[in-house]
C-alpha positions as CSV (number, residue, x, y, z in Angstrom):
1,X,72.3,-33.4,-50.0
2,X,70.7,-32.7,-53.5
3,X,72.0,-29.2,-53.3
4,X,75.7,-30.1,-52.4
5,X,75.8,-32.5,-55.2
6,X,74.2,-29.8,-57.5
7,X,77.2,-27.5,-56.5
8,X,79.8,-30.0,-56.6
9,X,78.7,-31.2,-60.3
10,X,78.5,-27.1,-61.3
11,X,82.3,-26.9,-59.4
12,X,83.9,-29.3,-61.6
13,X,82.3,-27.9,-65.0
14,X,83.4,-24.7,-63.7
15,X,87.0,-26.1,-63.3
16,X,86.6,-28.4,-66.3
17,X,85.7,-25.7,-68.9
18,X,88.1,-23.1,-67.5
19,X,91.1,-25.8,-68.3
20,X,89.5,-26.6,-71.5
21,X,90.3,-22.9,-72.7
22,X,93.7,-22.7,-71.3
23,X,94.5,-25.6,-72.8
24,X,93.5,-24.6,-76.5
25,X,94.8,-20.7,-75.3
26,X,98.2,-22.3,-75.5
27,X,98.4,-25.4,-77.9
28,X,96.4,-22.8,-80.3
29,X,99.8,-21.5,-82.0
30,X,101.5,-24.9,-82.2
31,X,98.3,-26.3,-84.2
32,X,97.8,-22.8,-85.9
33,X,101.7,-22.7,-87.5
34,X,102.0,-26.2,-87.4
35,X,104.8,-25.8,-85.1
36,X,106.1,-28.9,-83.2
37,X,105.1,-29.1,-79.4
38,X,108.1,-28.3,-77.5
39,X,109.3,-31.6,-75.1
40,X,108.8,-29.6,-71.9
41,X,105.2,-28.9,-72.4
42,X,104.1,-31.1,-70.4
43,X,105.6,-30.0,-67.2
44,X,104.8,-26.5,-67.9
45,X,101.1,-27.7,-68.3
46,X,101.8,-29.6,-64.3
47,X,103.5,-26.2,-63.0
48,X,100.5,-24.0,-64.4
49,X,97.9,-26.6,-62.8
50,X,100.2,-26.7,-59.5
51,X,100.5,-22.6,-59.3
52,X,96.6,-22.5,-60.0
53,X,95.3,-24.8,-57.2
54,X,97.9,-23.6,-54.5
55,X,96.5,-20.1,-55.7
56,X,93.1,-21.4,-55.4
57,X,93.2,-23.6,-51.9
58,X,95.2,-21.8,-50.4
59,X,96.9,-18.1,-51.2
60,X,93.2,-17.0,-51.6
61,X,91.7,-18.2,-48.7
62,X,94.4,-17.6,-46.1
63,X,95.5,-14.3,-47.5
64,X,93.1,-12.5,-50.0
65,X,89.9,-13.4,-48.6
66,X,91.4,-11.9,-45.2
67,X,92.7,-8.9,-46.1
68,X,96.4,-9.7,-46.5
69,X,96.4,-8.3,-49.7
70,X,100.5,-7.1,-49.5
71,X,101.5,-10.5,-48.3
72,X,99.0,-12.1,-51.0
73,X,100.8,-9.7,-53.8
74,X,103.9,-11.4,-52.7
75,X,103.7,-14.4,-52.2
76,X,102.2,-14.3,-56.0
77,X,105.0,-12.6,-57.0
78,X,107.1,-15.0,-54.9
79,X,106.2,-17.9,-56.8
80,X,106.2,-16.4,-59.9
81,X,109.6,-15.6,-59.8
82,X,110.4,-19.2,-58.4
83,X,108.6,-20.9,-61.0
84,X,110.2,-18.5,-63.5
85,X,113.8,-20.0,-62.4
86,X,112.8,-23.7,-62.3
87,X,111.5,-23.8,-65.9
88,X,114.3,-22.1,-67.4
89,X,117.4,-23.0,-65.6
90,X,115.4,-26.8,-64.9
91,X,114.5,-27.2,-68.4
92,X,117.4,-25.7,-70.3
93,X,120.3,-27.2,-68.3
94,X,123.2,-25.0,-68.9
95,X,126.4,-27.4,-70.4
96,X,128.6,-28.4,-68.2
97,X,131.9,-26.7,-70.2
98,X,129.8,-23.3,-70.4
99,X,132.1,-20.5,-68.8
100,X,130.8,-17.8,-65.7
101,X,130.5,-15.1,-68.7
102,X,128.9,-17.4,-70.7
103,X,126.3,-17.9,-68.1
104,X,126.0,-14.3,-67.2
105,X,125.3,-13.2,-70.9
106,X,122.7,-15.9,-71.7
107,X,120.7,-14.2,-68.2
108,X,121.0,-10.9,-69.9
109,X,120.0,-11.9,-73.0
110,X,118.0,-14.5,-74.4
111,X,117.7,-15.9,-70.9
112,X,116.2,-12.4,-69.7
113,X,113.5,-12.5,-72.2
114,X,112.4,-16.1,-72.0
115,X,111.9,-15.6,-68.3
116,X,109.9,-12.5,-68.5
117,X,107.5,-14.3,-71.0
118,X,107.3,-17.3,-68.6
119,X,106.7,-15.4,-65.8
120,X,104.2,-13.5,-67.9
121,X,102.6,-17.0,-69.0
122,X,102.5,-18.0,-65.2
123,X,100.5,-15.2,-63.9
124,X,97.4,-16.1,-66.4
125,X,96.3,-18.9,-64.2
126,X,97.4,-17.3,-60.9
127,X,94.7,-14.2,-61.9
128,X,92.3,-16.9,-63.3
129,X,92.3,-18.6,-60.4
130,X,92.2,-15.5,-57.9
131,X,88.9,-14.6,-60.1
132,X,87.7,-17.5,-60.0
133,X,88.2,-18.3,-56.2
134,X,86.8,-14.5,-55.3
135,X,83.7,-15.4,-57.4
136,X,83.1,-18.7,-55.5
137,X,83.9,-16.5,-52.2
138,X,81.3,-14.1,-53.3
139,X,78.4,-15.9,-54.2
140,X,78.4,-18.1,-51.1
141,X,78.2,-15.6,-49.0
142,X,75.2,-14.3,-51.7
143,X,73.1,-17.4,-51.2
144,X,74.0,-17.4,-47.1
145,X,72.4,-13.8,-46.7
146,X,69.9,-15.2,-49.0
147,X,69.2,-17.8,-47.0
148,X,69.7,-15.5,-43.7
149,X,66.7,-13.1,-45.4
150,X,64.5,-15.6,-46.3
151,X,64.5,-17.2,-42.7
152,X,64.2,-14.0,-41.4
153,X,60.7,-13.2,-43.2
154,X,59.4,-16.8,-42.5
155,X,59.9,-15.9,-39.1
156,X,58.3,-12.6,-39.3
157,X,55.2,-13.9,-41.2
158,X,54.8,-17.2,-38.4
159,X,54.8,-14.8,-35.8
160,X,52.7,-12.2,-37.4
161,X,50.3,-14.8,-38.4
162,X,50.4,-16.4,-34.7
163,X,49.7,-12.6,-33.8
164,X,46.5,-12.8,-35.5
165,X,45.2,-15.7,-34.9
166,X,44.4,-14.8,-31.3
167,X,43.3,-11.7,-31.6
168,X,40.2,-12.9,-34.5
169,X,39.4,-15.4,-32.0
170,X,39.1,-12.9,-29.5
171,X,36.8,-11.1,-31.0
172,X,34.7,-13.8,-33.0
173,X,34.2,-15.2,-29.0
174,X,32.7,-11.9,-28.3
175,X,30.6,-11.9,-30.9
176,X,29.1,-15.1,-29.9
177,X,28.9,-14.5,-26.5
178,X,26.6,-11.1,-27.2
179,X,24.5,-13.4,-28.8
180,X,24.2,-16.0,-25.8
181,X,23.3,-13.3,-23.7
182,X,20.6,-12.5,-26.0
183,X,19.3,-15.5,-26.1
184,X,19.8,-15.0,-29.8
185,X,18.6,-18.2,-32.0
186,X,21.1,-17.3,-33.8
187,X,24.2,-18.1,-31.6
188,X,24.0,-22.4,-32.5
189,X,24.4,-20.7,-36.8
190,X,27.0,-18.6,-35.1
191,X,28.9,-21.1,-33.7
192,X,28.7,-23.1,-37.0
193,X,30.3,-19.7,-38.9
194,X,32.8,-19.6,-36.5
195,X,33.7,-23.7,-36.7
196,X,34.5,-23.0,-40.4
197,X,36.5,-19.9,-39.7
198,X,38.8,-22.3,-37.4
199,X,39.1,-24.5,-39.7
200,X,40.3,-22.9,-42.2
201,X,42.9,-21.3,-39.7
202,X,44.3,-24.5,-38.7
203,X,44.5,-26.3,-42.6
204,X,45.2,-23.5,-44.5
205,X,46.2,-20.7,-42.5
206,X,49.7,-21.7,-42.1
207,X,50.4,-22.6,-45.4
208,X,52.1,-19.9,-47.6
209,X,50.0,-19.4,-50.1
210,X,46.2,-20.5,-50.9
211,X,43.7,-20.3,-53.6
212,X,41.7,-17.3,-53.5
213,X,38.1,-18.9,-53.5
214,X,39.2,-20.5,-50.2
215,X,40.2,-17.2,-48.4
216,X,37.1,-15.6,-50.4
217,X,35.0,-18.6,-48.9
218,X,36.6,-17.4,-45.0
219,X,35.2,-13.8,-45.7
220,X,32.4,-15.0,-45.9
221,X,31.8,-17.0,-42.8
222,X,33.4,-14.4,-41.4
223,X,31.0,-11.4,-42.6
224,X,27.8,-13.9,-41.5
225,X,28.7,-14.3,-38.1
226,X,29.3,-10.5,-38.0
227,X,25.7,-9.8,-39.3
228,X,24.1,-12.4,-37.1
229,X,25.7,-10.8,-33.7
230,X,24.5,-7.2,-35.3
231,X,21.0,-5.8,-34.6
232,X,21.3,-4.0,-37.9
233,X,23.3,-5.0,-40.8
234,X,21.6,-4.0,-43.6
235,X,24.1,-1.7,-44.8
236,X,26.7,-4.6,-44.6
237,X,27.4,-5.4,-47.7
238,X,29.9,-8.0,-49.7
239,X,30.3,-7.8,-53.2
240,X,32.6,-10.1,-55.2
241,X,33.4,-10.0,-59.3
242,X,35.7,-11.6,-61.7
243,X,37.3,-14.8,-62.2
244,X,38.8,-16.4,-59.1
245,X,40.4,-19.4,-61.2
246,X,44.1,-20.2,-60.6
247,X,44.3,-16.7,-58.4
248,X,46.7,-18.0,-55.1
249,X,47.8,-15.1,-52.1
250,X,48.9,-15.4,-48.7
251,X,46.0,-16.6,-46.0
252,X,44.8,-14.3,-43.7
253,X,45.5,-11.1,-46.3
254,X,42.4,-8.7,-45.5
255,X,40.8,-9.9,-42.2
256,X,42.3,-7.4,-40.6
257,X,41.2,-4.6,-42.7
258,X,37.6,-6.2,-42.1
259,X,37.9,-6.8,-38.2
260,X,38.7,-3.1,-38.3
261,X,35.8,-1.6,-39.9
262,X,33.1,-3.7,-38.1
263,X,34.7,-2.8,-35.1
264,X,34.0,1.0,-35.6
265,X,31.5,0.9,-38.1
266,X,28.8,1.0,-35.9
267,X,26.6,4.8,-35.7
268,X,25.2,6.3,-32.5
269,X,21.7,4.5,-33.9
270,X,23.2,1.2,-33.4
271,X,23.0,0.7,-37.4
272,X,26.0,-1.0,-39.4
273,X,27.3,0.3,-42.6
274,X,30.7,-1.8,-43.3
275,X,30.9,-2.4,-47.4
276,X,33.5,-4.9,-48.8
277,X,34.4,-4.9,-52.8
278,X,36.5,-7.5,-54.2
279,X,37.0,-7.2,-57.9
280,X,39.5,-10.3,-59.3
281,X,41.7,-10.4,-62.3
282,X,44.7,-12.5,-64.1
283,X,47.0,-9.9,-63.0
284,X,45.7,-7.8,-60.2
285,X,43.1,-8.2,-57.1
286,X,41.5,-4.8,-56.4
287,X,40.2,-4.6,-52.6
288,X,38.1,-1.9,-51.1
289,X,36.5,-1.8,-47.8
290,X,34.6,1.6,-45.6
291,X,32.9,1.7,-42.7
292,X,31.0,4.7,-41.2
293,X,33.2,5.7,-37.9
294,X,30.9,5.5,-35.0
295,X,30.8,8.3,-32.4
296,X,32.1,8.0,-28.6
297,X,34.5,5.7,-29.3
298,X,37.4,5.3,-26.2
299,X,41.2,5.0,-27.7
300,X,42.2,1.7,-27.2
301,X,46.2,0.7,-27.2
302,X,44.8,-2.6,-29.2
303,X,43.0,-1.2,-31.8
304,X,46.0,-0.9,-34.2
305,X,47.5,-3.9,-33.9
306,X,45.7,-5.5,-37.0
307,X,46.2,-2.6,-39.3
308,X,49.9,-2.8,-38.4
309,X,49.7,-6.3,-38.7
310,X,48.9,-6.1,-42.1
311,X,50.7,-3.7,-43.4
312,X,54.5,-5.3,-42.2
313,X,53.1,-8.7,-43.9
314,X,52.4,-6.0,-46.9
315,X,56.1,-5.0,-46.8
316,X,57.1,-8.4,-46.6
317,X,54.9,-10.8,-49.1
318,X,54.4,-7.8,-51.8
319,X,57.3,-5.6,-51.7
320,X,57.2,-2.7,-54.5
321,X,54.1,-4.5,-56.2
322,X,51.1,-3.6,-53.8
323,X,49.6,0.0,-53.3
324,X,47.8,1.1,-50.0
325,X,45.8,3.8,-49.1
326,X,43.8,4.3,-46.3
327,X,41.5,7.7,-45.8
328,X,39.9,8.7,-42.8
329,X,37.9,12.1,-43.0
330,X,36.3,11.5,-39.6
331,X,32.8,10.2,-41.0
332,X,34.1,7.8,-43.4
333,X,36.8,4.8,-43.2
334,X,38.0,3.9,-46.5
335,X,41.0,1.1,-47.2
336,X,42.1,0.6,-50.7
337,X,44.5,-2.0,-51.7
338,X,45.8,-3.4,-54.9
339,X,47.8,-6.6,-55.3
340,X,49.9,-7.1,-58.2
341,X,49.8,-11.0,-58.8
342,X,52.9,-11.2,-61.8
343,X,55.0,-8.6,-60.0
């Protein structure tokens, strides 16, 4: 409601400020040489307004807009011409004694060139209101694909995001059920990790952006309840610098790349080496992540489906002001990512 009033309000100005000109455009002379205003302004000021709105309402729409532009020419021209007549044969009557001749040489003449300057004077708001009604034509259908685009990437980052969510508790669950089979004392501090994972995945997951302490905070929990399922993570490693003051993203932004490299960062000894760098900034956040690749490992159609994951919400969130570069030299896993925060 708030934004039809907003447009309405912005329609009349529009309307308001483009009658304002005309109006000085052509009382400018009389004022200018101190000429009198001639008794017929009036009317010609009413046939101008009338041409302009049945222009505007209507020739536009029903003919311009849909590509009748020969019967839109016209039809301008058609009304032109009528309007031309009915101002100077309506508003200089010819006498009632004048002769045929008479008649005839005051069309020629005089009659001729007040007509062409008229219908010269007519077209002004016909074309003012053609541009005008194209431009209101034109951005509305702007702010609908607008509109259309932006629903279309909410969409995509709900169901991306619903995409993930399943497939972190997935694997958190396996983590915790290794350690039941253990017997692991572990698995109670486990399941307390993975209680704050969730609930930061319910209350903050789906909003659209969140402070950067909080998702830092998630990492965290997250990286714990990978060490405590691990039989050696001493090479895991999580190093954090700079100020994280005022700093918002999307949720959910480098799980993925984590997931991913303590799922294959595991050696033939049974050893760990995943290490995550976060280094934080007014303007950028700089993101590194490696993991040694394990041997033996089986393809699995899954495996990608995070990486992927990431990268569309990438495309979408960060378009043009992120850079992403992922190595692989078949010992080493490397992910490098850099977030432009004022882009």
């Amino acid at each position: 409601m708030m934004g039809n009033k907003r447009k309405y309000i912005q329609t009349f100005f529009i309307h308001f400020f483009v009658w304002a000109l005309f109006i000085v455009f052509f009382l400018f002379p009389f004022f200018f040489q101190m000429r009198r205003f001639p008794p017929d302004l009036p009317i010609r000021l009413i046939i101008m307004v009338v041409l302009f709105y049945l222009n505007y309402f209507l020739l536009v729409p029903k003919l311009l807009l849909k590509r009748n532009t020969a019967s839109y020419i016209f039809a301008c021209i058609g009304i032109i011409v009528l309007s031309g007549l009915v101002i100077h044969f309506g508003m200089s009557p010819i006498p009632k004694n004048a002769s045929l001749p008479h008649i005839h040489e005051d069309i020629r003449f005089g009659g001729f060139l007040r007509q062409v300057i008229n219908m010269v004077n007519l077209s002004v708001p016909i074309f003012v209101s053609g541009l005008l009604r194209v431009y209101v034509g034109w951005r509305k259908n702007e702010d609908l694909r607008t509109q259309v685009e932006n629903e279309n990437v909410s969409s995509e980052l709900q169901f991306l995001k619903t995409q993930l969510n399943p497939h972190f508790l997935f694997n958190s669950l396996n983590a915790i059920y290794s350690l039941s089979v253990k017997n692991s004392k572990n698995t109670s501090e486990a399941i307390i990790s993975l209680s704050e994972l969730m609930r930061y995945m319910i209350y903050e997951a789906d909003k659209e952006m969140v402070q950067i302490h909080k998702e830092l905070n998630y990492i965290k929990n997250y990286v714990q309840l990978q060490r405590l399922r691990l039989s050696d993570s001493a090479n895991v490693t999580l190093k954090i610098s700079g100020e994280d003051k005022g700093i918002e993203i999307p949720p959910l932004l480098f799980i993925s790349f984590i997931e991913n490299a303590f799922k294959y960062g595991t050696d033939f000894k049974g050893s760990t080496y995943v290490a995550i760098n976060f280094v934080l900034d007014n303007e950028f956040i700089y993101f590194t992540v490696e993991n040694r690749i394990g041997p033996h490992r089986e393809p699995n159609k899954n495996s990608g489906v995070g990486l992927q994951n990431i990268k569309n919400r990438l495309k979408l969130l960060y378009p043009k002001s992120h850079e992403l570069n992922i190595s692989d030299d078949g010992q080493t896993f490397k992910v490098y990512l850099v977030l432009n925060l004022k882009h």
